[in-house]
C-alpha positions as a Markdown table, in Angstrom:
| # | Residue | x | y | z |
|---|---|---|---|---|
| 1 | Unk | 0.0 | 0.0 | 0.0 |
| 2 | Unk | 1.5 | 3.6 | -0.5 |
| 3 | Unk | 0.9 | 6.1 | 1.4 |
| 4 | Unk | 0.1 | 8.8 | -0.3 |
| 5 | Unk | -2.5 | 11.0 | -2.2 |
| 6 | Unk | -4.2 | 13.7 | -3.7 |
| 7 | Unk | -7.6 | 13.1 | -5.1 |
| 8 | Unk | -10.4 | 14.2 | -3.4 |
| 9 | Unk | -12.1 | 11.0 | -2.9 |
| 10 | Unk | -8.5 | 9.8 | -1.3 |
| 11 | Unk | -8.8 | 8.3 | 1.8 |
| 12 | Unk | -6.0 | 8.1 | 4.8 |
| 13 | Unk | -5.0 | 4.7 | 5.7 |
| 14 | Unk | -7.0 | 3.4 | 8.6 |
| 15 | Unk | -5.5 | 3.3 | 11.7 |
| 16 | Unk | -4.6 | -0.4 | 12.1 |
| 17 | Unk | -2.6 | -0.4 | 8.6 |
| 18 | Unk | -0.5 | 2.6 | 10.6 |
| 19 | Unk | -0.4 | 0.4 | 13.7 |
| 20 | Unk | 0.3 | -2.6 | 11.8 |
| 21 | Unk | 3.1 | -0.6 | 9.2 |
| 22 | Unk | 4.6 | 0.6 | 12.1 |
| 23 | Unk | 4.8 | -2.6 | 13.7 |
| 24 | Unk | 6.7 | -4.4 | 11.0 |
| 25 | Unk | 9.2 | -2.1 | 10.8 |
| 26 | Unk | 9.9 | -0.2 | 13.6 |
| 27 | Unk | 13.8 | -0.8 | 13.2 |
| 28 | Unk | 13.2 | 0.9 | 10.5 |
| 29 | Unk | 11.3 | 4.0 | 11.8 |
| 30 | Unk | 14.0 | 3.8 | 14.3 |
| 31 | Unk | 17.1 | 3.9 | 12.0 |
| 32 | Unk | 15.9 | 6.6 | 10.1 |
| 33 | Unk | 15.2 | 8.6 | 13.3 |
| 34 | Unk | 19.1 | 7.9 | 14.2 |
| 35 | Unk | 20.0 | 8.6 | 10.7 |
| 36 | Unk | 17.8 | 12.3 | 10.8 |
| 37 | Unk | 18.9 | 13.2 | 13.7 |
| 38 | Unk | 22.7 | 12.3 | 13.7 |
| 39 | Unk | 23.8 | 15.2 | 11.6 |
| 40 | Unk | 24.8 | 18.6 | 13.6 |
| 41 | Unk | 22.3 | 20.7 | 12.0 |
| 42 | Unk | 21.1 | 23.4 | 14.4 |
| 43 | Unk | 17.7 | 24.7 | 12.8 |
| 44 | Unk | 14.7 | 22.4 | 11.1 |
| 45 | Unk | 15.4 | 20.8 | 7.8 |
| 46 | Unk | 12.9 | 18.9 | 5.3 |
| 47 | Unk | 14.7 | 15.3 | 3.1 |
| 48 | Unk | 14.4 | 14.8 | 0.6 |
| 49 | Unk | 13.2 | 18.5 | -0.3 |
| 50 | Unk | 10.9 | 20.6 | -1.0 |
| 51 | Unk | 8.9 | 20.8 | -4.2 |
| 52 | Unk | 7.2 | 23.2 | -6.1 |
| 53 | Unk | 5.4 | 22.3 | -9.2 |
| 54 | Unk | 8.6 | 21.1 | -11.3 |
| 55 | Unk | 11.2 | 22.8 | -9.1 |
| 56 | Unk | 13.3 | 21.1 | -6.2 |
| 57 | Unk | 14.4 | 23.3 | -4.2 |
| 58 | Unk | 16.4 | 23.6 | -0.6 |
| 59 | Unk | 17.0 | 26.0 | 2.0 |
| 60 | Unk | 20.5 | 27.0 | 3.4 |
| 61 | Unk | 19.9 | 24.4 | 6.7 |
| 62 | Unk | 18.8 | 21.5 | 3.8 |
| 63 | Unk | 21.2 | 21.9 | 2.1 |
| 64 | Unk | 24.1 | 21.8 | 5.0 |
| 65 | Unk | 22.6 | 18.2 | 6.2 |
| 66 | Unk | 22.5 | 17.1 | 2.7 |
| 67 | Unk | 26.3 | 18.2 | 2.5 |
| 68 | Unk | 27.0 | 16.8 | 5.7 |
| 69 | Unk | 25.2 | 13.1 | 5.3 |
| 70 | Unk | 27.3 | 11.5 | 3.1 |
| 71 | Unk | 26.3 | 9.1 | -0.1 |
| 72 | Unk | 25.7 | 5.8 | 1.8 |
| 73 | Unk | 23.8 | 7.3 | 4.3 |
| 74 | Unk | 21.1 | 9.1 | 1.7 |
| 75 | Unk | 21.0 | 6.2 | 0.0 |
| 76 | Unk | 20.0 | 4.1 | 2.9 |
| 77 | Unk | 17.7 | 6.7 | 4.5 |
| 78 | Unk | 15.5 | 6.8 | 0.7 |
| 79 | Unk | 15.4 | 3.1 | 0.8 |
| 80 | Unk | 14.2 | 3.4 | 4.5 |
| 81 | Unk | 11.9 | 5.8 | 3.6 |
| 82 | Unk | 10.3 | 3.5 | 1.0 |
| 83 | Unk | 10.4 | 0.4 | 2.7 |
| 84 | Unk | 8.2 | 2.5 | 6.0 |
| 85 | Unk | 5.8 | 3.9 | 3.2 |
| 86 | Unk | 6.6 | 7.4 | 3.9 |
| 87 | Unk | 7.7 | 10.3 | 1.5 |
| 88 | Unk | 9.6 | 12.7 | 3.3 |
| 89 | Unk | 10.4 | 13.4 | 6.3 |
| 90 | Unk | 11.1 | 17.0 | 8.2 |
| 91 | Unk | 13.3 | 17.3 | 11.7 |
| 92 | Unk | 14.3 | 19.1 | 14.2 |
| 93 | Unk | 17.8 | 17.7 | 16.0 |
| 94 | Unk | 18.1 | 20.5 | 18.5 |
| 95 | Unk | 14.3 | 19.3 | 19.7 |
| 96 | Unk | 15.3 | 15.7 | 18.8 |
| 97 | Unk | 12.0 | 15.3 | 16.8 |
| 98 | Unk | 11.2 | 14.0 | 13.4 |
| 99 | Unk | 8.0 | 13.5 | 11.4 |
| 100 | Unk | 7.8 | 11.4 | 8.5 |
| 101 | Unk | 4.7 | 12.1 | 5.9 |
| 102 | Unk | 3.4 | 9.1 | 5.5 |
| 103 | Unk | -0.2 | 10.2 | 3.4 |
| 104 | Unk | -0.6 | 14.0 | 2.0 |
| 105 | Unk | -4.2 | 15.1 | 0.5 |
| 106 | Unk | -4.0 | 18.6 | -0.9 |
| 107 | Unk | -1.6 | 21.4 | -0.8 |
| 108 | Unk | -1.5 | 24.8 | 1.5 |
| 109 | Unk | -4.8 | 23.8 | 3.1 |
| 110 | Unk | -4.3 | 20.2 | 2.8 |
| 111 | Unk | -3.6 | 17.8 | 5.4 |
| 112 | Unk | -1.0 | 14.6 | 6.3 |
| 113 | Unk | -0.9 | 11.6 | 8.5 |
| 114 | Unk | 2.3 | 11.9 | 9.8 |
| 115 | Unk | 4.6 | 9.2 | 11.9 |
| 116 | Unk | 6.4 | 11.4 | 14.7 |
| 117 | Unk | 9.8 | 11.0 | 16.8 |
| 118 | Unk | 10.3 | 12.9 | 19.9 |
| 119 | Unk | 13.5 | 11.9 | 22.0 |
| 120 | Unk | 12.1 | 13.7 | 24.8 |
| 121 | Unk | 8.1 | 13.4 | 24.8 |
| 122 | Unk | 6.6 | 16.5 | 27.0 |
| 123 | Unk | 4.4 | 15.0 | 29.7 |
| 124 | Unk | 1.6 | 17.3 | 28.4 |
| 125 | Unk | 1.5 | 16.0 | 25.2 |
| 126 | Unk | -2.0 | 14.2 | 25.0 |
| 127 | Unk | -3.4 | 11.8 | 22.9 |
| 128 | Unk | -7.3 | 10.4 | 21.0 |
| 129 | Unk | -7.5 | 6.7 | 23.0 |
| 130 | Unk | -11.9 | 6.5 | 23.1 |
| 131 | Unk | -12.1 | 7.3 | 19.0 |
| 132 | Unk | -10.3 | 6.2 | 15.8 |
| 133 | Unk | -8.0 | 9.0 | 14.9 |
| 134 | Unk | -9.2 | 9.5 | 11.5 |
| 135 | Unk | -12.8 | 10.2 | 13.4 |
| 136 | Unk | -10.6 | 12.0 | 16.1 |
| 137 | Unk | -9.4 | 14.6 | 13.0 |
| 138 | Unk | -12.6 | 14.9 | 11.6 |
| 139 | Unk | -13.8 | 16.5 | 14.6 |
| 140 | Unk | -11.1 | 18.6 | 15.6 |
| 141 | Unk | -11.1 | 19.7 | 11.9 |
| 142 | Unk | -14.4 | 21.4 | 12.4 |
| 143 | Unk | -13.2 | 23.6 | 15.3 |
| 144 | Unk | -9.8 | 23.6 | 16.2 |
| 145 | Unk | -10.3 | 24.5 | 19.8 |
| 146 | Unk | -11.2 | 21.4 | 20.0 |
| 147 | Unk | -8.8 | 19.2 | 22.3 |
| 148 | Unk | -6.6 | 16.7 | 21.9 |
| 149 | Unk | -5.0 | 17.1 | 19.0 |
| 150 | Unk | -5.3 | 14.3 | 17.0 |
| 151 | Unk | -2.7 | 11.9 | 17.9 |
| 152 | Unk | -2.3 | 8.1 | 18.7 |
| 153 | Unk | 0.8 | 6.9 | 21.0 |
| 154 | Unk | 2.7 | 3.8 | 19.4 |
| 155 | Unk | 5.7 | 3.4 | 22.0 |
| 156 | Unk | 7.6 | 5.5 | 24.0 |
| 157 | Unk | 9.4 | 8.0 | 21.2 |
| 158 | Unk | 6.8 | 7.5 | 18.4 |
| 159 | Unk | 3.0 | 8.3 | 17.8 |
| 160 | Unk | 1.0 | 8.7 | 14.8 |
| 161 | Unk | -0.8 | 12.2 | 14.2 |
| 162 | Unk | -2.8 | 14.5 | 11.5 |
| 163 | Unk | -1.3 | 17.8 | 10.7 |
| 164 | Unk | -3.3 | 20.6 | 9.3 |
């Protein structure tokens, strides 16, 4: 199954194929988070990059990690990537978080489902466990002040969560 979409009868994958995905491979999730995360980069970066239309483009802190991982480990971290069912992934290694775009539907007002890494979780972090979290979003889409974010807890660094 990939991940991924922008029609607008796409669906998100439910969440036991997230559950399930993550599962499987959460060696995986876990390498690329020690892959992300182990170049000195002091501001937030986006891999593989950003794109616009027909453009690729980087920003000065993208392009310093890409310059800083070298060949085997961005070939490694794409195959990871793939193999996880995500398509990009941004991070932040001074907060020691990552989240990997696993399913996209639209563009500036779009949304993702996102697989997330914090190496140090706040305690007031909360998280959906009464509702499915695709029903969980659906509500909070309607009004925002609506809380908790939706989010699902998978282990102790990585939860699953929509982004709007």
């Amino acid at each position: 199954m990939l991940c991924s979409g922008c029609q607008p009868d796409a669906n998100p994958p439910s969440e036991e194929w997230l559950r399930a995905n993550f599962n499987a491979h959460e060696s995986e999730f876990d390498e690329i988070a020690s892959i992300a995360l182990s170049v000195p980069v002091d501001d937030c970066f986006v891999y593989p990059e950003y794109i616009y239309g027909d453009t690729i483009m980087r920003n000065e802190t993208d392009s310093i990690f890409f310059a800083e991982l070298e060949a085997a480990k961005q070939s490694r971290l794409d195959s990871l990537l793939q193999a996880v069912g995500c398509m990009d992934l941004s991070a932040s290694p001074a907060n020691r978080n990552i989240s990997l775009t696993c399913y996209r539907y639209g563009s500036i007002r779009g949304w993702t489902v996102n697989y997330t890494y914090m190496g140090e979780r706040p305690s007031v972090l909360t998280f959906v466990e009464d509702k499915d979290l695709y029903d969980a979003f659906l509500y909070w889409q309607g009004d925002k002040s609506k809380r908790p974010f939706p989010r699902k807890e998978l282990n102790k660094h990585w939860h699953i969560e929509y982004q709007q």
